[in-house]
py3Dmol code that shows the C-alpha trace and the ligand (Angstrom):
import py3Dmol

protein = """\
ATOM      1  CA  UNK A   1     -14.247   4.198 -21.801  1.00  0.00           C
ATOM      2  CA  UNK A   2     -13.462   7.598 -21.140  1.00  0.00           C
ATOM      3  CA  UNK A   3     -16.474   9.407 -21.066  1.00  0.00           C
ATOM      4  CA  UNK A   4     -17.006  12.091 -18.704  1.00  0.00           C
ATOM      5  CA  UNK A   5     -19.001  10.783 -15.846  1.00  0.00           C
ATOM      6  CA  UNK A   6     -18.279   7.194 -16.400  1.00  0.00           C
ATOM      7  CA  UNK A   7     -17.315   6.265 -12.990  1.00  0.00           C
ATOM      8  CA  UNK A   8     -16.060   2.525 -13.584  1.00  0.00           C
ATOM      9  CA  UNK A   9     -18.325   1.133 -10.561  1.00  0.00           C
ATOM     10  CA  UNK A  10     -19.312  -1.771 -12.450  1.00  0.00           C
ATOM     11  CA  UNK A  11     -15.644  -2.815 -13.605  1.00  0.00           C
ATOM     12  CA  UNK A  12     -14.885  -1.971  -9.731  1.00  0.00           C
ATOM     13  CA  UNK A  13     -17.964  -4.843  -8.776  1.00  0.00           C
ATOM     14  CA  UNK A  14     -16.729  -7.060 -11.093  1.00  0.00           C
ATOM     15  CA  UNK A  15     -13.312  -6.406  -9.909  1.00  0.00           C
ATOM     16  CA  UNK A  16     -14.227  -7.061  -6.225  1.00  0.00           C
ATOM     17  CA  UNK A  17     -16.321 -10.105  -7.336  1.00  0.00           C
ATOM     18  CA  UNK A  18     -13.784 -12.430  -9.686  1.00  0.00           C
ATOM     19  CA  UNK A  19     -10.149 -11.400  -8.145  1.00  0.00           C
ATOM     20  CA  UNK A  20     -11.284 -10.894  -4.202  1.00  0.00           C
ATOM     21  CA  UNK A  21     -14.064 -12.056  -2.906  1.00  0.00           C
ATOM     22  CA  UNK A  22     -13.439 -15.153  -5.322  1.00  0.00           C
ATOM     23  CA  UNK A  23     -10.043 -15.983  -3.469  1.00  0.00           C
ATOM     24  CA  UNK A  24      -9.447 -15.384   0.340  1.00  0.00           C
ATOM     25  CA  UNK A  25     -10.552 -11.576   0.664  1.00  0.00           C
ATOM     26  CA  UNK A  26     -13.383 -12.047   3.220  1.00  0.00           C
ATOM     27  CA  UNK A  27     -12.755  -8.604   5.770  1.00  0.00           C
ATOM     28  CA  UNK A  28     -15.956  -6.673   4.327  1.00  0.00           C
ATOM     29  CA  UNK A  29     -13.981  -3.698   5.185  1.00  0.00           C
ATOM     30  CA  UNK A  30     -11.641  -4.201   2.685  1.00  0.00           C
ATOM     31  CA  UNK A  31     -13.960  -5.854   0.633  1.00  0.00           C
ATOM     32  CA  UNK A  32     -15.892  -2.180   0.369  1.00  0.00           C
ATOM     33  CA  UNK A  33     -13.048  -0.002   0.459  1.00  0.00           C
ATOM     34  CA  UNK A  34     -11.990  -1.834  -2.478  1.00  0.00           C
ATOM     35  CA  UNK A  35     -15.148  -0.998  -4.434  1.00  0.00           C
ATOM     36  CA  UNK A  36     -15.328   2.448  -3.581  1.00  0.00           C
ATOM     37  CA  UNK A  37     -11.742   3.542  -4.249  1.00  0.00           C
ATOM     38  CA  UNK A  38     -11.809   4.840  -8.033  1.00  0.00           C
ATOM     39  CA  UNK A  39      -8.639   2.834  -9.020  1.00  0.00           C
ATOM     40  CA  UNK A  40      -8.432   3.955 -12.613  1.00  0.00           C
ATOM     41  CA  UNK A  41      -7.627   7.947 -11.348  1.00  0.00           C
ATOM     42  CA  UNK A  42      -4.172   6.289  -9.926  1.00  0.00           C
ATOM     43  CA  UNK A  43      -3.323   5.199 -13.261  1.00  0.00           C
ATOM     44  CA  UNK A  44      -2.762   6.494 -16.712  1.00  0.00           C
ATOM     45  CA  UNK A  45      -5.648   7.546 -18.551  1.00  0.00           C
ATOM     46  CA  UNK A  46      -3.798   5.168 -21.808  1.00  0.00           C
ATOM     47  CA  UNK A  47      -3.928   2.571 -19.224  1.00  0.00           C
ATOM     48  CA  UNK A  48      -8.030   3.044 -17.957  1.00  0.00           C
ATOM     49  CA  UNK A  49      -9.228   0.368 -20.093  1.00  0.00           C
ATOM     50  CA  UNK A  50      -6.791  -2.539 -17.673  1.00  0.00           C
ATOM     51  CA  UNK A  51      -7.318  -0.232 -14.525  1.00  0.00           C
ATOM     52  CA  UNK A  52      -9.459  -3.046 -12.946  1.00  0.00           C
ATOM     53  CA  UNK A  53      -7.488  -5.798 -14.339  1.00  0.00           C
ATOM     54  CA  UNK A  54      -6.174  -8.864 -12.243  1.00  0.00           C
ATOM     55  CA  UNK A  55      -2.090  -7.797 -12.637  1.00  0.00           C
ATOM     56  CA  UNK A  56       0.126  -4.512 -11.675  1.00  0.00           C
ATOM     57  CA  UNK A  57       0.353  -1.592 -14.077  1.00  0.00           C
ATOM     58  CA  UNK A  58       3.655   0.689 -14.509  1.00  0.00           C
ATOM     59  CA  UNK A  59       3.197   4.293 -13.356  1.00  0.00           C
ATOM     60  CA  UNK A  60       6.161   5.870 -13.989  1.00  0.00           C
ATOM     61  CA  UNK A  61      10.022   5.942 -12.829  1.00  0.00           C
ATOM     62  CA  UNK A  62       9.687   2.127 -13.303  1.00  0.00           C
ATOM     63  CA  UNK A  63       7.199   1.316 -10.709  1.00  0.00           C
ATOM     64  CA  UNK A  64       4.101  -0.226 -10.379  1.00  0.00           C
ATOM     65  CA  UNK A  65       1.057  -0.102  -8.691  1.00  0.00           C
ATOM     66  CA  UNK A  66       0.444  -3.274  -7.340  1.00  0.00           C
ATOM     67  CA  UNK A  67      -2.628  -6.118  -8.288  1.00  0.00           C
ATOM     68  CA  UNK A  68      -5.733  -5.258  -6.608  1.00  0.00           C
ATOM     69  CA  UNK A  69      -5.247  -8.962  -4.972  1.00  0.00           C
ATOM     70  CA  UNK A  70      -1.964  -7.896  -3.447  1.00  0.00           C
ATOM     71  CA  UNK A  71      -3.298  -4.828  -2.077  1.00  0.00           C
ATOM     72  CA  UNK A  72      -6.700  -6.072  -0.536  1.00  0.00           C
ATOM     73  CA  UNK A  73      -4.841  -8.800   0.814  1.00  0.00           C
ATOM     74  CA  UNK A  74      -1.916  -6.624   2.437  1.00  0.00           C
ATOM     75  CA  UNK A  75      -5.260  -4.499   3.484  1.00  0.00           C
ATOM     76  CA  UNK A  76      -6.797  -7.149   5.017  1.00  0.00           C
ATOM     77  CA  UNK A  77      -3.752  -9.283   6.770  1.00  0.00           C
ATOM     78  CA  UNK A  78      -3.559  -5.609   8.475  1.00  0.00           C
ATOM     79  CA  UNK A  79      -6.188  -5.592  10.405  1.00  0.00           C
ATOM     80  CA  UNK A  80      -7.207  -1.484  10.094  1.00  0.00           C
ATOM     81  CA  UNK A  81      -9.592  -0.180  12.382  1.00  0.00           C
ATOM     82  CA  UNK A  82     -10.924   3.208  12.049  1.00  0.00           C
ATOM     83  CA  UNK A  83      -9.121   6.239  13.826  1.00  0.00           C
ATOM     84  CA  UNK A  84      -5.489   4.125  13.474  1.00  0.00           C
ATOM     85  CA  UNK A  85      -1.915   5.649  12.829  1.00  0.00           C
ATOM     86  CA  UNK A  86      -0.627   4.322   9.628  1.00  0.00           C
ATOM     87  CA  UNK A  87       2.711   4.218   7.797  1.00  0.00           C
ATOM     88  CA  UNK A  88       3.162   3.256   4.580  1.00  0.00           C
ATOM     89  CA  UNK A  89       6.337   3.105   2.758  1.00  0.00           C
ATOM     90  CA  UNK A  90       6.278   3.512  -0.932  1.00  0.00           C
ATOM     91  CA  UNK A  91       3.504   5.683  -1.854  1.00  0.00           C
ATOM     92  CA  UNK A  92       3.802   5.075  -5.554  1.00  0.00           C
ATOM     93  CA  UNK A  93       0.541   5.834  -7.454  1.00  0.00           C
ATOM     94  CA  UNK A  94      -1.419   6.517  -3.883  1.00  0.00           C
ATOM     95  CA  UNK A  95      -3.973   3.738  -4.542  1.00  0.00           C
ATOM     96  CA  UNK A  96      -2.831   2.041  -1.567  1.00  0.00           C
ATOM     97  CA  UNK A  97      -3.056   4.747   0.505  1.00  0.00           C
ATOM     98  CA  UNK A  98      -6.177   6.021  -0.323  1.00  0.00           C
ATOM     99  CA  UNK A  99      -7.950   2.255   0.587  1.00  0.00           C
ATOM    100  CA  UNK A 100      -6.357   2.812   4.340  1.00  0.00           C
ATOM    101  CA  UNK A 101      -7.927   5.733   4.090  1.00  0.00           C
ATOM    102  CA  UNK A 102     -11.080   4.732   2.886  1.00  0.00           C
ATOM    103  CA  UNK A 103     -10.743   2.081   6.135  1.00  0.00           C
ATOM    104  CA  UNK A 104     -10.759   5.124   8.157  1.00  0.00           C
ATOM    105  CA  UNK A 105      -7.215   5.440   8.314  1.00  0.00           C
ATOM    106  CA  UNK A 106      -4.595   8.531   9.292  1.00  0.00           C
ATOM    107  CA  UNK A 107      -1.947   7.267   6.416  1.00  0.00           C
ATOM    108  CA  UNK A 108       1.669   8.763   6.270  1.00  0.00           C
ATOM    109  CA  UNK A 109       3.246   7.565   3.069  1.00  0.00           C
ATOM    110  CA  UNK A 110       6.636   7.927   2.507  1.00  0.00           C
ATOM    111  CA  UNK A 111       8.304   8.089  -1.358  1.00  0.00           C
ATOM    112  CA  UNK A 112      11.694   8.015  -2.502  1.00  0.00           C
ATOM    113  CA  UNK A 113      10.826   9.508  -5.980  1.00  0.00           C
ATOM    114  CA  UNK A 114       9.596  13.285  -5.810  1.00  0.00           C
ATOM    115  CA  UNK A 115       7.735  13.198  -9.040  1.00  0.00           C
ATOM    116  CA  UNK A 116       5.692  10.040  -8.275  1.00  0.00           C
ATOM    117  CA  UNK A 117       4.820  11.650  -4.579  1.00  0.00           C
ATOM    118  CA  UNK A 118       3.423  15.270  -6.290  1.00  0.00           C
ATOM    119  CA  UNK A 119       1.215  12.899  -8.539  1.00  0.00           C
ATOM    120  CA  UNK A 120      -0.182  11.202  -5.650  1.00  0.00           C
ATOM    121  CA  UNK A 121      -0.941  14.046  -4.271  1.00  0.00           C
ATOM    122  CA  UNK A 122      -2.962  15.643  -7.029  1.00  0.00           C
ATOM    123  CA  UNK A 123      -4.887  12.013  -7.239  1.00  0.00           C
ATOM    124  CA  UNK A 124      -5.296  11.912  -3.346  1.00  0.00           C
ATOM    125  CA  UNK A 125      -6.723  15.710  -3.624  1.00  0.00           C
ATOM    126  CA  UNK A 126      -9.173  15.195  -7.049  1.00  0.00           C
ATOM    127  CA  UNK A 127     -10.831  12.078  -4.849  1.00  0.00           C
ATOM    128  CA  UNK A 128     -11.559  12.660  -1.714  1.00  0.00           C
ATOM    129  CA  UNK A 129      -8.276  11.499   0.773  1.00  0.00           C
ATOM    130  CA  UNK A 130      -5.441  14.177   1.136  1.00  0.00           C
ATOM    131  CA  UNK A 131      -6.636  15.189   4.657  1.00  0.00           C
ATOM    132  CA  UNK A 132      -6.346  11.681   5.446  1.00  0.00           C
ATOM    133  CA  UNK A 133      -2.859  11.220   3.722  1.00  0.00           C
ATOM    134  CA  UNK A 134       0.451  12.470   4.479  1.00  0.00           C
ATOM    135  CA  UNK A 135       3.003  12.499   2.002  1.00  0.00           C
ATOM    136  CA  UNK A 136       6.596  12.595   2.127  1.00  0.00           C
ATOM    137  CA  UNK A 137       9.751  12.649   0.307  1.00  0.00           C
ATOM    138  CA  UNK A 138      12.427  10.363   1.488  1.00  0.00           C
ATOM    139  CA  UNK A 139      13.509   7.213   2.431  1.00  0.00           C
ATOM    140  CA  UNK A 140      11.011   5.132   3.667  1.00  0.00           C
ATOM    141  CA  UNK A 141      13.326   2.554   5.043  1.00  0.00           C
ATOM    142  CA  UNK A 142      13.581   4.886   8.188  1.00  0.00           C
ATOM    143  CA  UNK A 143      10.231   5.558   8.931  1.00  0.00           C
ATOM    144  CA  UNK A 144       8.950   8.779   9.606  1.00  0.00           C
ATOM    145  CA  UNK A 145      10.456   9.029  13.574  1.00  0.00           C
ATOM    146  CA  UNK A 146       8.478  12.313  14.082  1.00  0.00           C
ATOM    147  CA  UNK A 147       5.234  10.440  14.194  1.00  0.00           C
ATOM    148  CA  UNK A 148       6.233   7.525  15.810  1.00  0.00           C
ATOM    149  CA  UNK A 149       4.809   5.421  17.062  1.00  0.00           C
ATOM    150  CA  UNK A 150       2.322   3.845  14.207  1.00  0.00           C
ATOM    151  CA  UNK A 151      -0.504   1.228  14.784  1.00  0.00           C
ATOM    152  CA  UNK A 152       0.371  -0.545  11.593  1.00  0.00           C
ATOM    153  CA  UNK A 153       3.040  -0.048   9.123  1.00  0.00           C
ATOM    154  CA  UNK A 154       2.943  -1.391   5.732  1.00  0.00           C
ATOM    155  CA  UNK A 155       5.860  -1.038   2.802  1.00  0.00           C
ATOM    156  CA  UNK A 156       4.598  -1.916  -0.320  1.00  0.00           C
ATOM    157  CA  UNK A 157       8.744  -2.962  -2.170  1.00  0.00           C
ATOM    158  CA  UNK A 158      10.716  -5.387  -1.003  1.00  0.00           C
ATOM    159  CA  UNK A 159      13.988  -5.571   0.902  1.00  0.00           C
ATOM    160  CA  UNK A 160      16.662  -7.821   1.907  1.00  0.00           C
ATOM    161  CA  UNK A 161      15.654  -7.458   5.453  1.00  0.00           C
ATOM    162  CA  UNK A 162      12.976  -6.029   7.997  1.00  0.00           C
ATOM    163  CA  UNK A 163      14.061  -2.720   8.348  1.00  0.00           C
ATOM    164  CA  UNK A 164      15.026  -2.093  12.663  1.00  0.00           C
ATOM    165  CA  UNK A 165      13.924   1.326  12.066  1.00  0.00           C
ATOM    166  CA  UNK A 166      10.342   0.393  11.162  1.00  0.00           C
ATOM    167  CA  UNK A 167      10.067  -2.228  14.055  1.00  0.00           C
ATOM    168  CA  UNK A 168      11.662   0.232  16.186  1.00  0.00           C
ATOM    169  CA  UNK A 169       8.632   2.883  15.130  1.00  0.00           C
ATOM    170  CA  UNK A 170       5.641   0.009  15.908  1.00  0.00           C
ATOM    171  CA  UNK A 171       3.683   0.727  18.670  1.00  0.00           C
ATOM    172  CA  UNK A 172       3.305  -1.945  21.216  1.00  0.00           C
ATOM    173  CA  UNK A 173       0.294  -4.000  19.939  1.00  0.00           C
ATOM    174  CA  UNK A 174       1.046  -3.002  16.627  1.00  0.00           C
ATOM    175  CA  UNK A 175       1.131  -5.141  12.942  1.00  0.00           C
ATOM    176  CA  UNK A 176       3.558  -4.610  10.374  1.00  0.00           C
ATOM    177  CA  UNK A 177       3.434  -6.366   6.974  1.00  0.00           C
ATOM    178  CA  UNK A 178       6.129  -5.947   4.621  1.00  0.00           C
ATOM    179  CA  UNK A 179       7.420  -8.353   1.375  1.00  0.00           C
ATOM    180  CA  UNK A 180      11.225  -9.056   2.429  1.00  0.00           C
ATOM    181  CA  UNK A 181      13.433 -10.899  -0.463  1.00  0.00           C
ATOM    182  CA  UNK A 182      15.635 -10.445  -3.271  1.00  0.00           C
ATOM    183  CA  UNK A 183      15.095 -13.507  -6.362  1.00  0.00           C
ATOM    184  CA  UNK A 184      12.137 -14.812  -4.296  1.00  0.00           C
ATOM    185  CA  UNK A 185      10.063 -12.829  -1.888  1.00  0.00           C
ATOM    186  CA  UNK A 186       7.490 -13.313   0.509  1.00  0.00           C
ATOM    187  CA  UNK A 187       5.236 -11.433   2.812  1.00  0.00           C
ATOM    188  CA  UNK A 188       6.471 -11.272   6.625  1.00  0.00           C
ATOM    189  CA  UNK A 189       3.806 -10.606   9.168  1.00  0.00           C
ATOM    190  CA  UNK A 190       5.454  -8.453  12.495  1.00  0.00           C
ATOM    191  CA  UNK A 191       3.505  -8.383  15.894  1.00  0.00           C
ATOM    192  CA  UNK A 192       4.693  -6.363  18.617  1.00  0.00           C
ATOM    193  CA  UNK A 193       3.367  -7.607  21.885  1.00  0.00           C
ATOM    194  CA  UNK A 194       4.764  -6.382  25.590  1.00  0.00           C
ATOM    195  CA  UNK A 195       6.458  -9.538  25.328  1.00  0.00           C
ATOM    196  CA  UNK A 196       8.256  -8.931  21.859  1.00  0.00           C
ATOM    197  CA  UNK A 197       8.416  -9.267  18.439  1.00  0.00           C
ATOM    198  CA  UNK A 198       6.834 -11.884  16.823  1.00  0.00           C
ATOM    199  CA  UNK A 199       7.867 -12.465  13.146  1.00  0.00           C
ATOM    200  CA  UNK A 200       5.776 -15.132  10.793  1.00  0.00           C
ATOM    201  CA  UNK A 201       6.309 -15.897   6.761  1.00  0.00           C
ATOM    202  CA  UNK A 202       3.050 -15.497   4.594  1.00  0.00           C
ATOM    203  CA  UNK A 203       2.540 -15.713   0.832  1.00  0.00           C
ATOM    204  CA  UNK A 204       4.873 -15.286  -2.064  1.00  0.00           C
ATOM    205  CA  UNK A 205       4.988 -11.647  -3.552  1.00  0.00           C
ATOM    206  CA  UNK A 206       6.479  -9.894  -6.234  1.00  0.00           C
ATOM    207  CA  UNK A 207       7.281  -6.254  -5.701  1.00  0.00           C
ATOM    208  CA  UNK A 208       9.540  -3.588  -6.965  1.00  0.00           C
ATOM    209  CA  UNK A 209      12.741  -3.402  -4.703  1.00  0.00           C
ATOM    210  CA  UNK A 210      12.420  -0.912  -1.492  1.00  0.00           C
ATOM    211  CA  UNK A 211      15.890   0.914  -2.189  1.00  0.00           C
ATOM    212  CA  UNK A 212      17.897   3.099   0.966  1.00  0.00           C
ATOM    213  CA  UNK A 213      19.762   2.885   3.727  1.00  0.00           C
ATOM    214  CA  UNK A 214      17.556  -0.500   5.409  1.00  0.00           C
ATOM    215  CA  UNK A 215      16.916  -1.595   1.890  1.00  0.00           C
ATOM    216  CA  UNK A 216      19.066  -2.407  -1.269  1.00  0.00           C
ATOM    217  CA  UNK A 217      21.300  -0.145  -1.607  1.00  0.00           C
ATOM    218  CA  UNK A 218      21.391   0.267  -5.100  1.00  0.00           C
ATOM    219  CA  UNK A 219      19.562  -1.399  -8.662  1.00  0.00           C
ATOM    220  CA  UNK A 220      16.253   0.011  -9.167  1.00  0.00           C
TER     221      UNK A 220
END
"""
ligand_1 = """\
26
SAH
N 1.773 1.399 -2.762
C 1.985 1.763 -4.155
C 2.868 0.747 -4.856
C 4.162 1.381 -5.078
S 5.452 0.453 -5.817
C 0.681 1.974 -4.890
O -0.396 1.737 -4.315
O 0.722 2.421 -6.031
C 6.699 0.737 -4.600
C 7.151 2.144 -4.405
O 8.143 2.130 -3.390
C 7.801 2.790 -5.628
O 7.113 3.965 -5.957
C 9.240 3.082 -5.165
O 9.778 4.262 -5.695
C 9.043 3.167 -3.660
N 10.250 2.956 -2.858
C 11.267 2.080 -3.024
N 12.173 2.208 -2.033
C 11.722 3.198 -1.211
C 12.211 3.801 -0.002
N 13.341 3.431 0.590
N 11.472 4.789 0.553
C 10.303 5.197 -0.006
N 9.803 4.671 -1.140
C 10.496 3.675 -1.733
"""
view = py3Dmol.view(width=600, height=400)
view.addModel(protein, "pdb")
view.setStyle({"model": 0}, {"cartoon": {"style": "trace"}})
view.addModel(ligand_1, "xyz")
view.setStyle({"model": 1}, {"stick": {}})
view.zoomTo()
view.show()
């Protein structure tokens, strides 16, 4: 499998074909961005051969990048239009961030873990997305205030709660979608309207846990 050259489009087809467009991964958007982001250059090269494979991988400082399900449907309960301010919290392997990007996306990704941020970086770079992708060092769980406000937000571990900070750096119109839960989680969907803040439970997740001051504390 790794050849030079061998560009994994086909596994990426197939990929798009059995896990997404099989299920309930309809935005074409997505659906593309999904097929075009080379997925394997955010993992491992040990791990190339499962790159396109229906479950998470581990990518160091025991995280994972999440399924490609998980992350086309997160993509897709979004609602990204081109040209929109995005913040992402958790920028793990990058893979994420580089399919808002491929949306058309500005992404600012925040990371908690220095080492895994640098090798984002170096991924984002070698394809294609770090002048679409801001990276930080940090925690996540209170935003990035300096760029407030954001279109969408998206945190990609799960806490006990919706962090105020994050709701507090929405803009007005804005979607948030974030896993919140400790033993069982599940996917919270945020509006902000003039009117307020509308909150609404979607699917059960599994995630990593988002740890900081609006997070766990402690117990990665
Ligand atoms: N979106 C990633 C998935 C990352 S897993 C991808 O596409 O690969 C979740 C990440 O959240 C981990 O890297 C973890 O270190 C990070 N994380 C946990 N708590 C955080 C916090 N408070 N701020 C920023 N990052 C955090």
């Amino acid at each position: 499998m790794n050849l030079p050259g061998f560009d994994f489009s086909l596994q990426r087809q197939d990929m798009v074909r059995t896990q997404l467009r099989a299920r309930d991964i309809t935005d074409t958007a997505v659906l593309r961005a999904l097929e075009t982001v080379p997925r394997h250059e955010f993992v491992d090269p040990v791990d190339w051969d499962e790159a396109y494979e229906d479950h998470p991988l581990g990518i160091g400082c025991r995280q994972t990048i999440s399924q490609p399900y998980i992350v086309a449907y997160m993509s897709q309960l979004l609602r990204v239009e081109p040209g929109m301010k995005i913040l992402e919290i958790g920028t793990g392997s990058g893979y994420q961030s580089a399919v808002l990007a491929e949306l058309g996306a500005e992404v600012f990704s925040v990371e908690r873990h220095a080492d895994l941020s640098e090798k984002a970086g170096k991924v984002l770079l070698k394809t294609g997305y770090a002048d679409k992708v801001k990276l930080k060092v940090g925690d996540g769980t209170l935003g990035w205030p300096e760029e407030a406000p954001f279109d969408r937000i998206i945190v990609t571990a799960a806490g006990p709660k919706i962090p105020d900070s994050l709701v507090g750096q929405l803009a007005v119109g804005g979607r948030m979608v974030l896993p919140v839960g400790s033993t069982s989680q599940r996917l919270r969907l945020i509006e902000k309207t003039a009117e307020g803040v509308r909150e609404e439970n979607d699917i059960a997740v599994v995630f990593v846990k988002l740890i900081g001051k609006e997070g766990f504390l402690t117990g990665e």
